[in-house]
C-alpha positions as CSV (number, residue, x, y, z in Angstrom):
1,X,1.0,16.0,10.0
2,X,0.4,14.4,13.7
3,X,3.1,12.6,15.0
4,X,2.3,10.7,18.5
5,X,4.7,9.0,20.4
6,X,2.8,6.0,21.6
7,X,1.7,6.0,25.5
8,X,0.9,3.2,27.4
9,X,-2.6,3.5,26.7
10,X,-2.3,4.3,23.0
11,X,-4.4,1.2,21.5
12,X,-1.9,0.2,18.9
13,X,0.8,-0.5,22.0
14,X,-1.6,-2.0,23.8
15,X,-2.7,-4.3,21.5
16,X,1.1,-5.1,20.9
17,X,1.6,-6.0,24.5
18,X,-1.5,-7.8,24.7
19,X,-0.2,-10.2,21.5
20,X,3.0,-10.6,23.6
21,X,1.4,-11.7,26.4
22,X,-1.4,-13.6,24.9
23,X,-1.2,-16.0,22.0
24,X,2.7,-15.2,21.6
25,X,3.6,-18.9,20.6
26,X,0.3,-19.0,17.6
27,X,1.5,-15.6,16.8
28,X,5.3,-16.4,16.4
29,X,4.2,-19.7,14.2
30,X,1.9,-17.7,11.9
31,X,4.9,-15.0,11.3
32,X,7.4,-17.8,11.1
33,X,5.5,-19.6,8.3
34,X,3.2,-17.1,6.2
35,X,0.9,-18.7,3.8
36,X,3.0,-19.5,0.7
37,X,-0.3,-19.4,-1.8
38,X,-1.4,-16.0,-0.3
39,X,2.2,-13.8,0.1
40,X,3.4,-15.8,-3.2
41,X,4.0,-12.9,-6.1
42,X,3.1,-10.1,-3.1
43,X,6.6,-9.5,-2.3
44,X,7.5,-6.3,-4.8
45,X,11.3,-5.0,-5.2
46,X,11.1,-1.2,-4.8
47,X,11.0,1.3,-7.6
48,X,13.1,4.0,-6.3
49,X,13.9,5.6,-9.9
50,X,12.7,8.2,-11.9
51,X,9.8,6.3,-14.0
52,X,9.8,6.8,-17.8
53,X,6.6,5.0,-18.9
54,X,4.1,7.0,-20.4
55,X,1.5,6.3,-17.6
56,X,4.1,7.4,-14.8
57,X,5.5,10.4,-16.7
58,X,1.8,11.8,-16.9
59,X,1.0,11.0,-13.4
60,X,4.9,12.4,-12.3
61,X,3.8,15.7,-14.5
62,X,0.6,15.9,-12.6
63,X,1.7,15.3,-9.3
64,X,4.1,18.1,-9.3
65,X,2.3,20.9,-10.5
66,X,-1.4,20.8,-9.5
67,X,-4.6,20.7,-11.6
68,X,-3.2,21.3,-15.5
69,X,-3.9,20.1,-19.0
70,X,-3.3,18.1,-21.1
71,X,-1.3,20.0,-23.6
72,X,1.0,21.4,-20.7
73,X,1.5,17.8,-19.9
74,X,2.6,16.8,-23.2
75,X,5.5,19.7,-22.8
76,X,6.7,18.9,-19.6
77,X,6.6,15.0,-20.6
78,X,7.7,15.1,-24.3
79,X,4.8,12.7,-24.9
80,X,2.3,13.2,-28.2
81,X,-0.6,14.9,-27.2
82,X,-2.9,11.3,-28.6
83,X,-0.4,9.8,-25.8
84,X,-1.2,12.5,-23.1
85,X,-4.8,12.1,-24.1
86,X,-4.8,8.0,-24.0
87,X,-3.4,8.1,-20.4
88,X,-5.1,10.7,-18.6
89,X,-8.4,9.1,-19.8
90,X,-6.4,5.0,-17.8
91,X,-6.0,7.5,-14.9
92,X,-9.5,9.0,-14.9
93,X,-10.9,5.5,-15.6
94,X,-8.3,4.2,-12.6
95,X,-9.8,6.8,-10.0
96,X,-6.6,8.2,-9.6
97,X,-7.0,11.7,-11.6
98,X,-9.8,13.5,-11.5
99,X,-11.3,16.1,-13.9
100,X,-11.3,20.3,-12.7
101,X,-14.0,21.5,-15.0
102,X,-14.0,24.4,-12.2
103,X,-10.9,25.7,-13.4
104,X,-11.0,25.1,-17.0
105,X,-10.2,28.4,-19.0
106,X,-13.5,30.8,-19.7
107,X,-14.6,29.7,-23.4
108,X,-13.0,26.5,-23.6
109,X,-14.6,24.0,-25.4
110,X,-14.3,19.9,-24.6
111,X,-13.0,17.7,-22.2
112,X,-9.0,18.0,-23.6
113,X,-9.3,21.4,-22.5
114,X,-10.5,20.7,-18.6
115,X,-7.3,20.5,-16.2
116,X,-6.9,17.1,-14.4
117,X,-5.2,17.0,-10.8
118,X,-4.3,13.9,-9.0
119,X,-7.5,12.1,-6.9
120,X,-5.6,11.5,-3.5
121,X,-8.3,11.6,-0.7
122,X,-9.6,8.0,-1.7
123,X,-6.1,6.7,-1.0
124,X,-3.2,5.8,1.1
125,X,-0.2,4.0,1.7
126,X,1.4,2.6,4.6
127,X,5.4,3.2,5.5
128,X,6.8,1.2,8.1
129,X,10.6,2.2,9.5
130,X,12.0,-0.2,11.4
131,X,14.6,1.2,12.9
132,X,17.1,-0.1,15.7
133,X,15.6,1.5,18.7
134,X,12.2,2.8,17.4
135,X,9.7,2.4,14.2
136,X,7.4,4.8,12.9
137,X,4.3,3.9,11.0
138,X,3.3,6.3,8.3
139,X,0.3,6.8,6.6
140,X,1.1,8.8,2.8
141,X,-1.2,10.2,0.3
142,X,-0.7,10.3,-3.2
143,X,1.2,13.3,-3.7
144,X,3.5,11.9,-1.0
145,X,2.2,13.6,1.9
146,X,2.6,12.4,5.3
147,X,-1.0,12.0,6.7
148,X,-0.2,10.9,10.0
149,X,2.8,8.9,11.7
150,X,2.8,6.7,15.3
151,X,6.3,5.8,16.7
152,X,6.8,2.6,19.4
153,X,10.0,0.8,20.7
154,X,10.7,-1.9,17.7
155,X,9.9,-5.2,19.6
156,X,12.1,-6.8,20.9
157,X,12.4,-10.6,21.6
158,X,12.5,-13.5,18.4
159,X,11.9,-12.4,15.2
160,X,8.8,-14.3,14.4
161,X,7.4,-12.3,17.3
162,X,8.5,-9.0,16.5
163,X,7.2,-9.5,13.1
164,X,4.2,-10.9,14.7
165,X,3.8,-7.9,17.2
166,X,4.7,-5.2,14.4
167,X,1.9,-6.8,11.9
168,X,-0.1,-6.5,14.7
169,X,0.2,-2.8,15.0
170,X,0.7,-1.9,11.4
171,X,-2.8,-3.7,10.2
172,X,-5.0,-2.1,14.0
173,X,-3.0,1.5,12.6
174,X,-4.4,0.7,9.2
175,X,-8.0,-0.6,10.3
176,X,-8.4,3.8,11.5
177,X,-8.5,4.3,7.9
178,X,-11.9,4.0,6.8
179,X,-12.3,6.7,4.4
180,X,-9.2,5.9,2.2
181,X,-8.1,2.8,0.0
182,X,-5.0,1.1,1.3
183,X,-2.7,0.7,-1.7
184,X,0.6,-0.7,-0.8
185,X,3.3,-1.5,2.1
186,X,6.6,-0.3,2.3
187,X,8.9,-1.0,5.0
188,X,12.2,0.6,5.1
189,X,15.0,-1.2,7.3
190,X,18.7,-1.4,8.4
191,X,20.5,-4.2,7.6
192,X,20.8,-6.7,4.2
193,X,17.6,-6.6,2.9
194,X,16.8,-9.0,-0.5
195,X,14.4,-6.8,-2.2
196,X,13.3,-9.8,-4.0
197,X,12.0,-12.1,-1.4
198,X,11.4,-9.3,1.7
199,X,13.8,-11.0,3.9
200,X,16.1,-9.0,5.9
201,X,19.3,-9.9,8.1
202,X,19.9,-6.9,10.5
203,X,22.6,-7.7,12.9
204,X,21.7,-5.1,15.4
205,X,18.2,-6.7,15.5
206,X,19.0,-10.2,15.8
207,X,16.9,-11.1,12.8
208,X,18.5,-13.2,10.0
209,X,16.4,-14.1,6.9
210,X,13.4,-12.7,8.8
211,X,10.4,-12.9,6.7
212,X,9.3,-9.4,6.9
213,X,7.7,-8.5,3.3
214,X,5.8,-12.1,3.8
215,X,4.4,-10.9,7.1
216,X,3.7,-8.0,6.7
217,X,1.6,-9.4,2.8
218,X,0.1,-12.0,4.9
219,X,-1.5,-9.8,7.8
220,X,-2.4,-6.9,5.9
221,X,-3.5,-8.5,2.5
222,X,-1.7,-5.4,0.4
223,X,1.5,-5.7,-2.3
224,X,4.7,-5.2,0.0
225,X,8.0,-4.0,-0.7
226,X,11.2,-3.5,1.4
227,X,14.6,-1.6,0.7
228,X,17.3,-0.6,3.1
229,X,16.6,2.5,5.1
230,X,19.2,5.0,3.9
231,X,18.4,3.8,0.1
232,X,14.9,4.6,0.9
233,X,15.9,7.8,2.5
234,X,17.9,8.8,-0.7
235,X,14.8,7.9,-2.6
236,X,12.6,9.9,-1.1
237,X,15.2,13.0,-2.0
238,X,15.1,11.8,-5.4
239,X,11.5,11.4,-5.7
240,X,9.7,13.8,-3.5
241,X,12.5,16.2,-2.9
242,X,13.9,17.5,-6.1
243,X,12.3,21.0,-7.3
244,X,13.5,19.4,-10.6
245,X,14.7,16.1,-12.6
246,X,18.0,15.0,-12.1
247,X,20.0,15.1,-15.1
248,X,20.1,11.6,-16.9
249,X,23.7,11.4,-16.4
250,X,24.1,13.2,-12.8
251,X,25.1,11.3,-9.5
252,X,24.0,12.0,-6.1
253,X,25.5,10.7,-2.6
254,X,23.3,10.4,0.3
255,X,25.0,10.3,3.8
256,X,22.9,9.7,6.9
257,X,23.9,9.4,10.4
258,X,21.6,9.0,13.5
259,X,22.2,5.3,15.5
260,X,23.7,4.4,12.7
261,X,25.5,5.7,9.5
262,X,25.2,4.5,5.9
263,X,25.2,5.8,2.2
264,X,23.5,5.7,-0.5
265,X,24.3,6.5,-4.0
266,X,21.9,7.8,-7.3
267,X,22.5,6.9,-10.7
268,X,21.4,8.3,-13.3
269,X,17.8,8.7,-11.5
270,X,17.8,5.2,-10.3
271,X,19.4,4.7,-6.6
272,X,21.7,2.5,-6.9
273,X,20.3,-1.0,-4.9
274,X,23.3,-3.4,-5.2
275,X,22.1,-7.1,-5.5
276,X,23.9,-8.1,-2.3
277,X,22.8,-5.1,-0.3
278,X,24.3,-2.2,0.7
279,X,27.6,-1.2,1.4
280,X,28.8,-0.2,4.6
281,X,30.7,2.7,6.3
282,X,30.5,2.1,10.0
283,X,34.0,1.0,10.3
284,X,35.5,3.6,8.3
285,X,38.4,4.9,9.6
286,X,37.9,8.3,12.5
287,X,39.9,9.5,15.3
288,X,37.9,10.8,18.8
289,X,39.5,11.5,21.7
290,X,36.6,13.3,23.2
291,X,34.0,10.8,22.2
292,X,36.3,8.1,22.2
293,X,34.5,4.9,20.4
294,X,36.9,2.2,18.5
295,X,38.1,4.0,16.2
296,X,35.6,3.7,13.6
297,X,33.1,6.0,12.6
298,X,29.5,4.2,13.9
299,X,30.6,3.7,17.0
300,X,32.2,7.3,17.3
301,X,29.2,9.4,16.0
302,X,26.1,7.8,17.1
303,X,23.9,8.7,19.5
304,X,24.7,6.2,21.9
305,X,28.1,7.0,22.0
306,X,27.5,10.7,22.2
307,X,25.4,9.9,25.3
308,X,28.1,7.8,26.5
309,X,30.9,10.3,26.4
310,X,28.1,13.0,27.6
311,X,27.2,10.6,30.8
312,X,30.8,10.1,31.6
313,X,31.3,13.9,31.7
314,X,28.1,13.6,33.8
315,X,25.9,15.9,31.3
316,X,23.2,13.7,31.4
317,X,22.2,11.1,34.0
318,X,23.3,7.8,33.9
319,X,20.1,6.0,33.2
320,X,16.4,6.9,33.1
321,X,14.0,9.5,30.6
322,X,17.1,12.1,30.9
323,X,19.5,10.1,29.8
324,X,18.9,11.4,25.8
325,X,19.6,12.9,23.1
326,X,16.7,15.1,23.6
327,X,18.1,16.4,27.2
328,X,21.6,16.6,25.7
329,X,20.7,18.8,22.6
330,X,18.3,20.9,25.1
331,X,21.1,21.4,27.4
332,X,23.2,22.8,24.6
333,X,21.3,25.5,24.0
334,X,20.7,26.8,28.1
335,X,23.6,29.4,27.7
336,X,27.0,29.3,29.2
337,X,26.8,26.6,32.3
338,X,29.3,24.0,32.4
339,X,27.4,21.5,31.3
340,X,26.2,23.5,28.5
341,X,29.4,24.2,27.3
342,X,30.4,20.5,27.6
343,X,27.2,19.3,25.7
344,X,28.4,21.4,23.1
345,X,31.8,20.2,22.3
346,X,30.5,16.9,22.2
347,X,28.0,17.5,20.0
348,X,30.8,20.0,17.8
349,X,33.3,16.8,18.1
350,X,30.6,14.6,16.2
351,X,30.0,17.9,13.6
352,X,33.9,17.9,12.9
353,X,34.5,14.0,12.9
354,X,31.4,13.5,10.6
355,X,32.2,16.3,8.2
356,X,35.9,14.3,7.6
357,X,33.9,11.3,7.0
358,X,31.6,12.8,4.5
359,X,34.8,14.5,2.6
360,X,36.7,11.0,2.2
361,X,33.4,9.8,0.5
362,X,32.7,12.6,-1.6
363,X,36.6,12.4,-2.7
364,X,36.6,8.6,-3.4
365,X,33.0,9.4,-5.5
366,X,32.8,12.7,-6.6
367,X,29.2,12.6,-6.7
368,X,27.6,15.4,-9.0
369,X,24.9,16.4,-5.8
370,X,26.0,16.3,-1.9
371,X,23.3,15.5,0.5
372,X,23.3,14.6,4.0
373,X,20.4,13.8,6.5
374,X,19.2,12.1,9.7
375,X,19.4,13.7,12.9
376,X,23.0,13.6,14.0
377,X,22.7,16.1,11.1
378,X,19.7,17.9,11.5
379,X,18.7,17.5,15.0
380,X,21.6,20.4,15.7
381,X,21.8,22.7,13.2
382,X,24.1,24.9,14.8
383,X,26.6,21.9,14.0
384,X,26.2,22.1,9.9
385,X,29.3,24.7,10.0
386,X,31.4,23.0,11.9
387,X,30.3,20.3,9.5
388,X,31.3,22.0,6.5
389,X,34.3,23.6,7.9
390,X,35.5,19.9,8.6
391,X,34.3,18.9,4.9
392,X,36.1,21.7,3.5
393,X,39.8,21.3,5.7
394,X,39.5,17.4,4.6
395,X,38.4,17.4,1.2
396,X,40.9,17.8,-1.7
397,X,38.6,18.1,-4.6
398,X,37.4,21.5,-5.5
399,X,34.8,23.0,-3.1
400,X,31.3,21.7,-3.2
401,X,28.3,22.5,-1.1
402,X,26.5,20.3,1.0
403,X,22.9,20.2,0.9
404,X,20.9,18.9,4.2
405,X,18.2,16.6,3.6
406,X,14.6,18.4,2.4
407,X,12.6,16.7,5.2
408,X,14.6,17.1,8.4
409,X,13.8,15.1,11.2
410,X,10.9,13.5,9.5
411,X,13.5,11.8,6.7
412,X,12.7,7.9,8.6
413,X,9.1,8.9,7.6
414,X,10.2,10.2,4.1
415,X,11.7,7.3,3.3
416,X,9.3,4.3,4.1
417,X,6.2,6.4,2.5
418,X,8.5,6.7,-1.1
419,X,9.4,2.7,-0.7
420,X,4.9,1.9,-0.6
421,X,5.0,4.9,-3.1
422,X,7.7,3.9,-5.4
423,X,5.6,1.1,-7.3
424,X,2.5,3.5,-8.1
425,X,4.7,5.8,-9.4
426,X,6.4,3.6,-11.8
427,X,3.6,1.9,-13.0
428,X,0.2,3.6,-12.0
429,X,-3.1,1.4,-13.5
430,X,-0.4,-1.6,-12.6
431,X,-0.3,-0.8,-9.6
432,X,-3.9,-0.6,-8.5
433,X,-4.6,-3.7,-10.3
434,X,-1.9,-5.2,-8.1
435,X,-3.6,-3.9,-4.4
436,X,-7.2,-4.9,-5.7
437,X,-6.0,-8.4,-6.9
438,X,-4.3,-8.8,-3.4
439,X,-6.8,-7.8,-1.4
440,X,-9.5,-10.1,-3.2
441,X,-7.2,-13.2,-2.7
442,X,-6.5,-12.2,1.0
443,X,-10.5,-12.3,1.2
């Protein structure tokens, strides 16, 4: 994986500040109003669930562990071997499963007996984050692999022109593809997002109703879907970062702090996606006096108001490049100076008020599996005790362990690939006929 932070001569910010400064009102006009003929039926609620058809449950088996055959698909899948057999042959046909004849066993005789592995270098998919500050575009294989990943300030301005400007970038990243098959888009996003449609309110942004899905289907001519960030983020756990499937009945609560903080929860295999968006946990209830905030736990534990309390204690400058959470965390860790030592009780503080937090949610849910992620969590490991020791003094349910996220720092990432991932893993030769209808009306 290469991730680039975008310079100013990187050609996909370029290009952005060249469609800000040229054509911006054209631009603005085409975002506002996408074509309702050619983003009509493009718009695609995101499958972030264990699939159960027959097609996804052979692809699912297949996916996981390597080249295999079919009969040790029809174990792990419970399907009839004529089932097995009828699928892998839609998935050959589909391009998406190949044949190992290489690896077959010595003195086996006919094609049921050759191992099939998934077909992923003729394909991608394209995950967008939008995220408050930045957004990272991600370009995922098959087997849920990140291939590559750009990041760049999310635009700022009117919506229709931030749409605008991130279309822009999204379809110049995707045109540096030309060995692989573009699939799908999925865009994962803060805010209320209708799944249905692909509009988004998101407060922090300025947007409301902001046609994103319908940009995004009009510019780059692919099936889009959109889902709130931190249910795409507990997706991606779900999907690409079990060992092993949930049982049908378990629960799962996924708690994510960075510039913001949310939850998610998973059902049964299925994250839970409630019709009028997520719930919220920025104003729960937290006590600071060293990072001070309102009172509630956003506005105590993210990173702008660590780097508040740290530039009032004059840790980090006051403005510029040092004035980060990059400089704070590496000042933690340059021994036993002053401002070390102050950098690390802030960054202990937001350990021990976010570890309360995530105890008064795991007592009011009593989920079967604790996970927490985004980098107020992982970006300082040497803060998960103090996080668990806080979990542990709050909580009144019997112990549990906490489990840290399975993709670290790149969980943004994670989670918009699973959302342009989630509808080819539920429905497979669906999916492909979707992506090659699309692109053949976009033509």
């Amino acid at each position: 994986m290469r991730t680039v932070a975008l310079s100013s001569r990187d050609p996909l910010r370029s290009s952005t500040h060249d469609a800000a400064r040229v054509g911006t009102h054209d631009a603005a006009r085409v975002a506002a109003r996408p074509h309702p003929l050619r983003t009509r039926h493009h718009i695609v609620a995101p499958s972030l669930r264990i699939p159960d058809a027959a097609a996804a449950s052979v692809f699912a088996a297949v996916r996981q562990r390597g080249a295999i055959g079919r009969d040790v698909i029809a174990q792990v899948t419970n399907l009839s071997i004529a089932t097995v057999n009828r699928q892998v042959t839609a998935l050959l046909d589909a391009g998406i499963l190949r044949e190992r004849a290489d690896l077959a066993v010595s003195g086996a005789i006919g094609r049921p007996r050759v191992p099939v592995e998934v077909h992923h270098e003729p394909f991608l998919t394209l995950g967008i984050h939008i995220g408050a500050r930045t957004t990272n575009i991600v370009a995922t294989d098959l087997l849920g692999r990140t291939l590559d990943a750009v990041e760049t300030p999310t635009p700022r301005g009117g919506q229709a022109a931030a749409l605008a400007s991130l279309a822009g970038s999204a379809r110049r990243y995707l045109s540096r593809w030309h060995r692989r098959r573009p699939l799908w888009i999925g865009v994962a996003i803060g805010g209320v997002v209708d799944s249905g449609t692909g509009h988004v309110d998101h407060s922090r942004l300025g947007w409301t109703q902001a046609p994103v899905g319908p940009v995004l289907a009009e510019a780059l001519g692919l099936p889009v879907s959109v889902a709130s960030h931190v249910d795409a983020m507990a997706g991606a756990e779900l999907l690409l970062g079990l060992r092993r499937t949930p049982a049908q009945a378990s629960s799962s609560l996924y708690v994510y702090a960075r510039e913001t903080v949310g939850f998610a929860l998973v059902i049964g295999g299925r994250v839970h996606s409630p019709i009028s968006g997520p719930g919220t946990i920025a104003a729960l209830p937290v006590t600071s006096e060293l990072l001070g905030g309102s009172g509630q736990l956003e506005s105590t534990v993210s990173d702008e108001a660590v780097l508040a309390a740290a530039r009032k204690r004059g840790i980090v400058p006051g403005s510029g490049p040092g004035a980060s959470m990059t400089t704070l965390l590496r000042t933690a860790r340059q021994g036993d100076t002053p401002a070390a030592v102050g950098a690390r009780e802030l960054l202990a503080e937001r350990a021990r008020v976010l570890g309360g937090a995530v105890a008064l949610l795991r007592d009011m849910l009593n989920p079967d599996d604790l996970v927490v992620g985004g980098q107020a969590f992982t970006e300082y490991p040497e803060g998960m005790e103090l996080v668990e020791a806080a979990f542990a003094g709050r909580s009144v349910l019997p112990g549990r362990d906490i489990r840290v996220t399975a993709f670290g720092n790149r969980v943004q990432e994670a989670g918009a690939g699973i959302v342009s991932l989630g509808g080819l893993y539920a429905d497979p030769i669906g999916a492909l006929r979707r992506a090659q209808n699309r692109r053949e009306a976009a033509v």
